[in-house]
C-alpha positions in Angstrom: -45.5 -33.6 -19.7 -47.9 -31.1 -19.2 -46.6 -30.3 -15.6 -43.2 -30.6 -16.5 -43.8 -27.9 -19.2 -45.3 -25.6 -16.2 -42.5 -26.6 -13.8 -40.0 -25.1 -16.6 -41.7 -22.1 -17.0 -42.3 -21.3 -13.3 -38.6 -21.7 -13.2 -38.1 -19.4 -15.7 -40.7 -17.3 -14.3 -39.0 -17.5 -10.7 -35.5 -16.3 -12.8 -37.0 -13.3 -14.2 -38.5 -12.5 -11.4 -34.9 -12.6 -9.4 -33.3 -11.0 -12.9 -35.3 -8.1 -12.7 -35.1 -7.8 -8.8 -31.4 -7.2 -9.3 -31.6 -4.9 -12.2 -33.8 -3.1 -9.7 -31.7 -2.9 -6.9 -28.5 -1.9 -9.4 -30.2 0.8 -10.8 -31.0 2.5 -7.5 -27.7 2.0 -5.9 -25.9 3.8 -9.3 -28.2 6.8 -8.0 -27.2 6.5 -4.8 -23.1 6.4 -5.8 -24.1 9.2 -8.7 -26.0 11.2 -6.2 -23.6 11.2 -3.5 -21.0 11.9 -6.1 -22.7 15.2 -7.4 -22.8 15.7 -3.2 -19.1 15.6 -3.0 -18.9 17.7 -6.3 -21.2 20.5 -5.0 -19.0 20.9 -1.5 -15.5 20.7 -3.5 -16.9 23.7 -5.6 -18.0 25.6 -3.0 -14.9 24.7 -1.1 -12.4 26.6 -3.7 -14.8 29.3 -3.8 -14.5 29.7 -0.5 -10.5 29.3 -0.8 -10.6 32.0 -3.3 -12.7 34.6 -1.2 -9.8 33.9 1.5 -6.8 34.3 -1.1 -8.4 37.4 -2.4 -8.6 38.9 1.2 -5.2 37.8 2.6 -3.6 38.9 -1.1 -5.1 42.5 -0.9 -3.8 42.5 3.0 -0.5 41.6 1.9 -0.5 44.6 -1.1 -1.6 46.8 1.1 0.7 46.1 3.5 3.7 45.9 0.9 2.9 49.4 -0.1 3.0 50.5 3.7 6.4 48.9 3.9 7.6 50.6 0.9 5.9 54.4 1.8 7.9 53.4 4.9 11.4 52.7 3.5 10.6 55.9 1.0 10.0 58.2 4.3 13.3 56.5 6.3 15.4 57.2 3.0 14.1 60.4 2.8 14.9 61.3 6.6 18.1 60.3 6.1 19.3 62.1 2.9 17.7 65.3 4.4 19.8 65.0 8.0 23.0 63.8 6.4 23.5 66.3 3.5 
């Protein structure tokens, strides 16, 4: 009786053992997925900031050279209003 008593709790043992084995091994691959995740965060934020740095430039290129188109069309107006009078 005495061993059959100590057979169950080995077994029992043996689970909790293998129970907290697999907790183990749960836990540390949620931080690997949440780590990588905050990864993949990080690089899509610095991503659009570098998107914005790039809209900014090309969107002060494009003012700039809307203005120089319409100084332009000003000057050719001009030009022509003075020769044809």
């Amino acid at each position: 009786m005495e061993n059959e008593q100590r057979g169950h709790y080995e077994r029992i043992e043996k689970l909790l053992v293998e129970i907290r084995e697999t907790l183990n091994e749960g836990i540390e691959s949620q931080r690997k997925v949440a780590s990588r995740s905050l990864e993949l965060q990080e690089l899509a934020i610095h991503r659009q900031r570098q998107f914005g740095r790039v809209y900014r430039v090309i969107l002060g290129a494009l003012t700039i050279l809307a203005v120089v188109v319409v100084l332009i069309i000003i000057y050719l107006l001009n030009f022509l209003f003075t020769q044809y009078r």
